[in-house]
C-alpha positions in Angstrom: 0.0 0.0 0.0 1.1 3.5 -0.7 -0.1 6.3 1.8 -0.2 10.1 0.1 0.8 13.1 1.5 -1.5 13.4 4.6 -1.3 17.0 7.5 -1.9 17.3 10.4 -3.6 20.4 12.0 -2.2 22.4 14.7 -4.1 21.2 17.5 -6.6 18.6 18.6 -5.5 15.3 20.0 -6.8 12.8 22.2 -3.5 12.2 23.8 -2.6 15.7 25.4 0.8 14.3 26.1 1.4 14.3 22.2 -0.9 16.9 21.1 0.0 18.5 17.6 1.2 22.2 17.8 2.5 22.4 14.6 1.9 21.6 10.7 3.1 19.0 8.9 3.5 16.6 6.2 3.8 12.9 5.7 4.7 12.1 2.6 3.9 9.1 0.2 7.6 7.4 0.2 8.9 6.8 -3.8 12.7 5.1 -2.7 14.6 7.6 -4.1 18.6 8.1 -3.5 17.4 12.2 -2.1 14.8 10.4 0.4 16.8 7.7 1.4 19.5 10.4 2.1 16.8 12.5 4.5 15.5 10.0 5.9 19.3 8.9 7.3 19.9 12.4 8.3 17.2 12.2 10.3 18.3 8.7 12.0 21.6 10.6 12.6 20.6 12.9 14.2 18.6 10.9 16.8 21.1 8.0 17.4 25.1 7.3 17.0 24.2 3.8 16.2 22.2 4.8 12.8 22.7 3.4 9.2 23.9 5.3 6.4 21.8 5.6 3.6 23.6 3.3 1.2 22.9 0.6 4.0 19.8 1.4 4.7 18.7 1.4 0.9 20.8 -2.5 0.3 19.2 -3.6 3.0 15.7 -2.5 1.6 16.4 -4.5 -1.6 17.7 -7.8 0.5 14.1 -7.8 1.6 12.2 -6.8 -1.7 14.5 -9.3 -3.6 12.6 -12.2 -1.7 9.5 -10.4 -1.3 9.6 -8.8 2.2 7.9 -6.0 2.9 10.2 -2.6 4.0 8.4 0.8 3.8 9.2 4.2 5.0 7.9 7.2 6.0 9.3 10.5 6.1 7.8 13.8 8.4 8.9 17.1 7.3 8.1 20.9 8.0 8.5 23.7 5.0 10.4 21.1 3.3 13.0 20.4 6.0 12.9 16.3 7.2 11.9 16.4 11.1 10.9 12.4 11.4 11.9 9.4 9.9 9.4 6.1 10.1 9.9 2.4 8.7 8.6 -1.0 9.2 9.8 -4.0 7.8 9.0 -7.9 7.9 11.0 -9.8 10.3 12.0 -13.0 7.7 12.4 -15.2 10.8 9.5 -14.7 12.5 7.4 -18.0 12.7 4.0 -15.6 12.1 4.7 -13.5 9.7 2.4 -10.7 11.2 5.3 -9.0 12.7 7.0 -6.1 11.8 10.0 -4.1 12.9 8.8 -0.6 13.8 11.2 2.4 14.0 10.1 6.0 14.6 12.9 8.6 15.0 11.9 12.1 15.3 14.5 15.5 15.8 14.9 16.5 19.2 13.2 19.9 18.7 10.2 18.4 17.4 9.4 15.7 20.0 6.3 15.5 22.1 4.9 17.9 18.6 2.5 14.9 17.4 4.8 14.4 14.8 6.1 10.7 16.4 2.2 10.1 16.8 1.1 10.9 13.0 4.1 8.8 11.6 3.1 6.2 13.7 -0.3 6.0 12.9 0.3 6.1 8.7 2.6 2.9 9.6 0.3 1.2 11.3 -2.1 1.7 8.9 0.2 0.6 5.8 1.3 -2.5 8.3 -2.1 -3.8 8.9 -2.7 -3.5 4.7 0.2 -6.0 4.4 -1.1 -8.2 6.6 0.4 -6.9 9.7 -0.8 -7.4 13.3 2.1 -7.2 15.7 4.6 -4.2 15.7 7.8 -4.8 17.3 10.2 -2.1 18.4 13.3 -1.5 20.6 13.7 1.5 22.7 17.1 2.9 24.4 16.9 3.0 27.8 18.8 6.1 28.0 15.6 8.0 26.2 13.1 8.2 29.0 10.8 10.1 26.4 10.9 7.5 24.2 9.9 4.7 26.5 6.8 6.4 27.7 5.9 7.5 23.8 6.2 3.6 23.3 3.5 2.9 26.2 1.4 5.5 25.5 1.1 4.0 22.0 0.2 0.7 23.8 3.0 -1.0 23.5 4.4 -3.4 26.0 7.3 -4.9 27.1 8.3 -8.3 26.3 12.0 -8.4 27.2 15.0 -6.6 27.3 18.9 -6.3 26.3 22.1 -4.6 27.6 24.3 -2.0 25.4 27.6 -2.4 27.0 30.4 -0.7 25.9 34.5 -1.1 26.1 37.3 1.2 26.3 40.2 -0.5 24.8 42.4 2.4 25.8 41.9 2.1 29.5 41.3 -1.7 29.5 44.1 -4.2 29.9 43.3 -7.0 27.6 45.3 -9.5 28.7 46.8 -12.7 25.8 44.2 -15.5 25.4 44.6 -18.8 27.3 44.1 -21.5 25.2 40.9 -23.9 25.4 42.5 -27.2 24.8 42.0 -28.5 21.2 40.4 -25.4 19.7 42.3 -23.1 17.7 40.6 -19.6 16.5 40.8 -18.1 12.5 39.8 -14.9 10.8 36.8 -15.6 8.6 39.0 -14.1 6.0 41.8 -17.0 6.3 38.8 -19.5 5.4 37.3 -17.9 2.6 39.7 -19.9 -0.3 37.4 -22.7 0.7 34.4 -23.4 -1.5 32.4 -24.2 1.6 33.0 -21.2 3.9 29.9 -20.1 3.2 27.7 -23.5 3.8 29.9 -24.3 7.0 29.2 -21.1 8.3 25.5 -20.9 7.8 25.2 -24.5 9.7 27.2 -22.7 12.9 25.3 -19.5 12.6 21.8 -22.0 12.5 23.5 -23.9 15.8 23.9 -21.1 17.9 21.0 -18.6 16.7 18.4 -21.5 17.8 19.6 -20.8 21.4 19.5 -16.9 21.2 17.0 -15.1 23.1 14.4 -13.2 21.3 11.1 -11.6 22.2 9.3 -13.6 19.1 9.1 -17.2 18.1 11.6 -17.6 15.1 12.7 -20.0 12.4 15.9 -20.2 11.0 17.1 -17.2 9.3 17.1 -17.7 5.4 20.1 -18.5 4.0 20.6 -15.5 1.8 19.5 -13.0 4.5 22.2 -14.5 6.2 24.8 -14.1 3.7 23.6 -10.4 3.1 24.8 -9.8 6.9 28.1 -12.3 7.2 29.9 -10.9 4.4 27.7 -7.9 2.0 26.4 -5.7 4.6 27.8 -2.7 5.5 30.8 -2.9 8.1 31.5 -6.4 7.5 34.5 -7.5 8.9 36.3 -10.9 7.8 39.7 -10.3 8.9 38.1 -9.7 12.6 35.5 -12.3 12.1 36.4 -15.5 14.3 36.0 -18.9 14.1 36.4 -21.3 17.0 37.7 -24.5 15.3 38.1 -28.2 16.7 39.5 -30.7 14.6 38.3 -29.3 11.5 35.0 -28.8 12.9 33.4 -25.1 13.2 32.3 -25.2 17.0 31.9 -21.5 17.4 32.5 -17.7 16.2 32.3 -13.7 17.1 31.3 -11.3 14.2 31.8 -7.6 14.5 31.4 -4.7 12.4 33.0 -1.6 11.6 30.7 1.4 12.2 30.4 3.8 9.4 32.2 7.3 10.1 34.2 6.0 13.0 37.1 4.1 12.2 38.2 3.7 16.1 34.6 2.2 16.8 33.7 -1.3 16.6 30.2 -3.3 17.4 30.6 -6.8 18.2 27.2 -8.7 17.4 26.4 -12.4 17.6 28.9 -14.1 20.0 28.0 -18.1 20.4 29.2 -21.5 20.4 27.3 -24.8 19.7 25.5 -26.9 22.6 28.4 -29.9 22.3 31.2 -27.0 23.3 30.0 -25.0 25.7 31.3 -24.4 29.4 35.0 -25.0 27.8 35.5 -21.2 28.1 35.2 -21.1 24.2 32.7 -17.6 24.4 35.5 -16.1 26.4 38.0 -17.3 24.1 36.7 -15.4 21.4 35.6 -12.3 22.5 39.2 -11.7 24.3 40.7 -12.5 21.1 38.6 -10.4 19.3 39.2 -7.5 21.3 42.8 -7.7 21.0 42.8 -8.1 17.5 40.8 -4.9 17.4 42.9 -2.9 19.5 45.5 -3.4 16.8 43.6 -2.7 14.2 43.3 0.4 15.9 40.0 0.6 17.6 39.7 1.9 20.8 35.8 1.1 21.5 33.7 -1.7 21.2 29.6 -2.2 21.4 27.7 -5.1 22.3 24.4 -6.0 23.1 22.9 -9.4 24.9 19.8 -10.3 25.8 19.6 -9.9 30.1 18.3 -13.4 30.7 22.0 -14.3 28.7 23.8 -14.4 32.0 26.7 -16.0 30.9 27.6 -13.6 28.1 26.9 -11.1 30.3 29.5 -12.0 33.1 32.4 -12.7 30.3 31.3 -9.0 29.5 31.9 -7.6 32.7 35.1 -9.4 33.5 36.6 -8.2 30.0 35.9 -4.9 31.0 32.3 -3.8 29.3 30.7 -1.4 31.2 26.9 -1.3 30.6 25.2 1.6 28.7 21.7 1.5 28.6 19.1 -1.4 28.6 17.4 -2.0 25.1 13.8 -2.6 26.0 11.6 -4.9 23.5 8.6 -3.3 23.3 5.7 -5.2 21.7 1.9 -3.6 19.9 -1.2 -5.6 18.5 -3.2 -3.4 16.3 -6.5 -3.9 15.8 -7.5 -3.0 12.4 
């Protein structure tokens, strides 16, 4: 479905918390390099974390080329971008009724209605593709945004930690080895023909056990390979592998952020049910933190689920210091 430009007035609201004050327009969204570029402006300016526009737009396609929904929405004011909306389909969700909801709106526009009316035309254009849950994630660190979230009937379903590491004030100390497990950069395995099979199997092992406010099924395999080695940030050389005789038992993947050479974010760290408790997780992260630090990095993000206790104690003895919490913040719409 394609919403039109739609306004909304300068006052009257059921939600006096949110109450418009202003005009506005929410435009009908075309996919244009221009739009894609406004609406990542706007992302900028509301989180460090944000994609550029080239990622935003690849990762668009990835979905469309297998027929998953991604839509935006962008807000502006005499012409000038002051919100940024999106939803896409989550490919792993067992019901595909779920989308992924983001809503960033420009600090001097908040609690404006703007947040409110982009919402609203998402919703809408969810529910025409067959959309009946919205799923978002809210910082922590954004009081505001956590009570927009609930006023908007959303409710929380779990949460996650952003930690973060200081390699210039930590001393990360050399690995001890885990007997019989030796660790290689994704990028010393790629000559083989089956990197990319053997790596999807591991990535299928550990993400089965990963915590996640929705029920999920495998990710596809070529949404899989858009993330290990196309997206944006990819890192093969500081990709690791946790090997035992010949067999791929485990692996840490992090990413170069866009813009900040010094920063790092370290994503999916696991190991597969027949290896764990052999200090393997540990044995990976450390390593990957040191082979960072000479890559030149100086900080690295993470985030893990909060019931992950485990992870979350090899965070804090490496030296992560927590952040924010990440809350998961769920919405059934009604139609």
């Amino acid at each position: 479905m394609s919403v039109g430009t739609s306004e909304w007035p300068d006052s009257g609201s059921d939600q006096p918390r949110y109450a418009p004050r202003m005009r506005g327009v929410v435009s009908e969204w075309v996919g244009g390099e221009s739009e894609y570029r406004a609406a990542a402006g706007v992302d900028t300016r509301c989180s460090e974390d944000a994609a550029s526009w080239q990622a935003m737009a690849s990762a668009d396609r990835a979905l469309a080329t297998d027929g998953w929904i991604a839509e935006h929405r962008l807000a502006t004011l005499d012409g000038a971008p002051i919100g940024h909306a999106s939803f896409r389909h989550l490919p792993t969700a067992v019901d595909q009724d779920v989308f992924v909801a983001r809503i960033n709106v420009v600090a001097e526009h908040r609690s404006s209605g703007v947040g409110r009316k982009l919402h609203d035309v998402i919703e809408a254009a969810a529910w025409d593709h067959g959309g009946r849950r919205l799923l978002g994630f809210v910082g922590g660190a954004e009081p505001s945004g956590l009570q927009f979230a609930r006023a908007l009937g959303y409710r929380e379903v779990g949460q996650s930690v952003e930690a973060e590491i200081d390699l210039t004030q930590v001393d990360i100390r050399p690995v001890a080895d885990v007997p019989g497990v030796t660790v290689a950069a994704l990028s010393d395995l790629q000559a083989r023909t089956d990197w990319l099979d053997r790596l999807y199997r591991l990535f299928i092992a550990v993400e089965r056990d990963t915590p996640f406010p929705v029920d999920e099924v495998p990710t596809p395999f070529d949404v899989f390979q858009a993330r290990s080695s196309d997206a944006a940030g990819a890192r093969p050389e500081a990709f690791l592998i946790a090997v035992d005789g010949g067999e791929w038992v485990g692996f840490t993947e992090v990413r170069s952020v866009e813009g900040e050479p010094s920063r790092w974010s370290q994503e999916l760290t696991g190991v597969v049910r027949s290896h764990r408790g052999r200090g393997i997780a540990r044995f990976l992260k450390q390593e990957s933190l040191r082979r960072a630090r000479r890559f030149g990095v100086t900080t690295v993000r993470t985030w893990n689920d909060t019931t992950n206790a485990a992870i979350l104690q090899i965070n804090r003895e490496l030296g992560f210091v927590p952040r924010q919490t990440i809350h998961q913040m769920l919405r059934t719409l009604n139609g």
